[in-house]
C-alpha positions in Angstrom: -25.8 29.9 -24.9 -27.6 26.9 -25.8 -26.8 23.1 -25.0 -28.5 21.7 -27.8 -26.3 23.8 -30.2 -23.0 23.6 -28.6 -23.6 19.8 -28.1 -24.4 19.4 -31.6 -21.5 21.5 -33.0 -19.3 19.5 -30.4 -20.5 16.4 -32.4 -19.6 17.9 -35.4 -16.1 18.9 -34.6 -15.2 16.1 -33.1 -16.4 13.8 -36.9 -14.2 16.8 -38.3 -11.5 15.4 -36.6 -12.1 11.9 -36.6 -11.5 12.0 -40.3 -8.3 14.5 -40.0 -5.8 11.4 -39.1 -3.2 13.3 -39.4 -4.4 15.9 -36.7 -5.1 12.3 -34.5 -1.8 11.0 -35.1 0.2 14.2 -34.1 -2.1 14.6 -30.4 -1.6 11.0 -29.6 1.5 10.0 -31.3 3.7 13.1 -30.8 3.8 13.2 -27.1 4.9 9.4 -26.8 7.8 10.2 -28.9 8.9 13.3 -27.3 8.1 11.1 -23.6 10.5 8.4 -25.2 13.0 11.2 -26.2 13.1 12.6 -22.4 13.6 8.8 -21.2 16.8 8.1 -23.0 18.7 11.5 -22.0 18.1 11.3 -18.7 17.6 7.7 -17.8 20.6 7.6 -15.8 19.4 10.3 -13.6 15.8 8.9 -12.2 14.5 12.2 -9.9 15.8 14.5 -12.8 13.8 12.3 -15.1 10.9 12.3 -13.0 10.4 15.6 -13.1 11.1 16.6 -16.2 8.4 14.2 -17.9 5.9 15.0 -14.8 6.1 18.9 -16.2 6.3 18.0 -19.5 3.3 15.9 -19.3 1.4 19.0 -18.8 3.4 21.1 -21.4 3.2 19.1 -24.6 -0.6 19.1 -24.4 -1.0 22.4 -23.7 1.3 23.5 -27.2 -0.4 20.8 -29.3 -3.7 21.9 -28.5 -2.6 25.0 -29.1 -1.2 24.7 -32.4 -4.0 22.2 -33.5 -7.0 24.7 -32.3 -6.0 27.7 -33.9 -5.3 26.7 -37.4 -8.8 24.7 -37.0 -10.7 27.4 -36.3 -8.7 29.9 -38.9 -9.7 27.4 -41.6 -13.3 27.6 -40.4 -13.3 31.7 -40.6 -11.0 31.4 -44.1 -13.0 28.6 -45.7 -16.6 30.4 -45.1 -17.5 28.2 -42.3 -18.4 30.6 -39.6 -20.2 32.7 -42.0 -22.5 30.4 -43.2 -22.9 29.3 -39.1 -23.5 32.4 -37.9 -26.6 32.8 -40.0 -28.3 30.1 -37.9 -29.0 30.5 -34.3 -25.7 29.5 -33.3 -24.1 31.7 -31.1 -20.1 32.6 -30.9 -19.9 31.0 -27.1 -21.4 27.6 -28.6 -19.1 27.8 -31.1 -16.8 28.3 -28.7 -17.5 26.1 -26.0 -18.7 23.5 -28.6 -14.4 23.6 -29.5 -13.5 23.4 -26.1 -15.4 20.3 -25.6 -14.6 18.6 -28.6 -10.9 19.3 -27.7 -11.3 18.8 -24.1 -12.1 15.1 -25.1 -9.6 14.6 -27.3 -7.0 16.2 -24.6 -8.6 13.6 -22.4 -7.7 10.7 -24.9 -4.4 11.8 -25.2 -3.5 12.8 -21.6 -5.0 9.3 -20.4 -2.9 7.5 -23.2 0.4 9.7 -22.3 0.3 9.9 -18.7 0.1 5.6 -19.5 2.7 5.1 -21.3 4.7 7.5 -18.8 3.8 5.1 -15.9 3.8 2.0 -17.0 6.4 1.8 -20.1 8.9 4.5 -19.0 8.7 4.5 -15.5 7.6 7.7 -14.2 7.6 7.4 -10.2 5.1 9.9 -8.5 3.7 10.1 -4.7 0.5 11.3 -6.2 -2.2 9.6 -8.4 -1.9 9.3 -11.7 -5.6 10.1 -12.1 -4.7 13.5 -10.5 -1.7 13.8 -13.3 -4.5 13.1 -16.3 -7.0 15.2 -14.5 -4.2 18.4 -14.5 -2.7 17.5 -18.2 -6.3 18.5 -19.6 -6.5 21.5 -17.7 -3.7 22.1 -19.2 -4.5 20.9 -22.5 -7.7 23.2 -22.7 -5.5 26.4 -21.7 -4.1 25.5 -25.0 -7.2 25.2 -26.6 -8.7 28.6 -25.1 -6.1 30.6 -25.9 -5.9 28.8 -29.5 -8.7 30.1 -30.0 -8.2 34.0 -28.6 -5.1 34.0 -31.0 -7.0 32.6 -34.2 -9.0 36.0 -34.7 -5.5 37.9 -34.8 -4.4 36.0 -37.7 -5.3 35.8 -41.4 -3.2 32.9 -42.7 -1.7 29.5 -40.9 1.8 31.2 -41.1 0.8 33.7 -39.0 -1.3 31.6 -35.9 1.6 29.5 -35.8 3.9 32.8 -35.1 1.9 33.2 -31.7 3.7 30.5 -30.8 7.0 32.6 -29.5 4.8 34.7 -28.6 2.2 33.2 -26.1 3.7 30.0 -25.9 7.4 29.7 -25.7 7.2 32.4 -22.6 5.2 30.6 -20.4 6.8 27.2 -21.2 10.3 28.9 -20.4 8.8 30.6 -17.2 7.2 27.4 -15.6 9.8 26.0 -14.1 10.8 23.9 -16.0 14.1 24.9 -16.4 14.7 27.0 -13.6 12.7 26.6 -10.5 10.5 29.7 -10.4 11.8 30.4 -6.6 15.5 30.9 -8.7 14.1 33.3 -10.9 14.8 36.9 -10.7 12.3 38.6 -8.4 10.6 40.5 -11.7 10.6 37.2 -13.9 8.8 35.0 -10.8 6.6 37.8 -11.2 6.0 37.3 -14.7 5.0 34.2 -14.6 3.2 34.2 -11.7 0.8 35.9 -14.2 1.4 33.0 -17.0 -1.6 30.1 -16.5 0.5 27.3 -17.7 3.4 28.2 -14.4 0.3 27.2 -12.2 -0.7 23.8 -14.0 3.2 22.8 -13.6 3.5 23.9 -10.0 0.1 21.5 -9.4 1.8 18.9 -11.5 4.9 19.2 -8.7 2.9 18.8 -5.9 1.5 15.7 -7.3 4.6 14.3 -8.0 5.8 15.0 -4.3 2.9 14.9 -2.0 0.5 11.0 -1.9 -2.7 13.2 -1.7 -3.9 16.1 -3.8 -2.9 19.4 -1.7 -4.8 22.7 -1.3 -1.7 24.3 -3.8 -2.5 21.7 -6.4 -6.8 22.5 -6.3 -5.7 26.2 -6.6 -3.3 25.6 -9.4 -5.9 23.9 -10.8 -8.5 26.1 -10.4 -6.4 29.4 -11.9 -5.6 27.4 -15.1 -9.5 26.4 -15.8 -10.9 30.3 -14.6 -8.1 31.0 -17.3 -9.7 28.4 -20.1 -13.1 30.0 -19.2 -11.7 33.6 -19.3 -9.9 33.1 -22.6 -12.8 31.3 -24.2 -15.2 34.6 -23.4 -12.7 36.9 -24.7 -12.3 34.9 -27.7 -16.1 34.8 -28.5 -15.3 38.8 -28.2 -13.1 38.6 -30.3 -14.1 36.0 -33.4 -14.6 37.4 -36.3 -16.8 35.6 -39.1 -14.2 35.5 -42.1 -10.7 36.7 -42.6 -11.0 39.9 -44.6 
């Protein structure tokens, strides 16, 4: 890898999507609706409220980033992009990382606005920080991007990246507890998603929302969700193929 040409193609993704508003609008503007949704069914029931939009903090980053990132990079193969990139020195890990960083901003943007408007306009009550809430929402937001990215090379068309989403998504959002506290689960499904990434970013979201300082259970959450980013982004650069055939 190189710095200089991951930095560089991090600049240049993120004026791509400076100038894609509508992109912009859907990371930043979806979540506050879907936060404001949450508010109104279950403002008469303040802990279940609570929790819901502390998980779902984590959750709706973590499906727009995915969505976002892997149509991006199958317009770059289907448009010609990559192939006219490759024949520089630029290597499929800067291209890579270069995503993750551009996206890893933009997660930061849109986690710091959410995670405000959660607080402060809708009332979210947590015993944690709500740095420590931002800081997890990216992880979480970068699993997204990572394995947006290891899903791209499977797909020729739009149509088809977004039908990963029952596929990788949906399962790990149903599994995370959010519904059903994973301890609840059948013993072979808390098994399941004890091997699903995003089950790890909630459970640290939890233990922010119930304990005033960041626990040793939250760092390891933590920690499992960003190996995963790193893990998915390798395999993905395994993976990337120049152009859709």
């Amino acid at each position: 890898m190189s710095v200089r040409l991951t930095l560089s193609t991090t600049g240049r993704v993120l004026g791509q999507l400076r100038h894609d508003r509508r992109s912009v609008g859907l990371l930043i503007g979806a979540p506050l609706l879907l936060l404001t949704l949450i508010y109104f069914m279950f403002e008469k029931n303040g802990p279940l409220l609570d929790r819901v939009m502390l998980i779902m903090l984590g959750v709706f980053p973590f499906l727009l980033m995915f969505l976002v990132t892997s149509i991006a990079m199958l317009r770059e193969r289907t448009s010609g992009t990559l192939e006219r990139l490759f024949t520089t020195p630029l290597g499929k890990l800067d291209l890579l990382f270069a995503y993750g960083l551009a996206f890893g901003l933009a997660a930061t943007v849109q986690a710091t606005v959410a995670t405000t408007v959660a607080f402060w306009l809708l009332g979210l009550d947590t015993a944690g920080n709500g740095a420590l809430v931002v800081l997890i929402a990216v992880a979480d937001a970068l699993l997204g991007v990572g394995l947006g990215l290891l899903c791209s090379a499977f797909a020729r068309t739009e149509f088809q990246a977004v039908q990963f989403l029952p596929v990788v998504v949906l399962p790990q959002i149903l599994l995370s507890g959010l519904f059903v506290p994973r301890a609840d689960m059948a013993g072979w499904l808390d098994g399941v998603s004890t091997a699903m990434p995003l089950a790890h970013g909630v459970e640290a979201l939890q233990d922010v929302g119930t304990s005033a300082d960041a626990t040793g259970d939250m760092w390891r959450g933590y920690g499992i969700v960003m190996g995963c980013v790193v893990l998915a982004l390798v395999l993905a650069a395994g993976t990337l193929r120049r152009r859709t055939a």
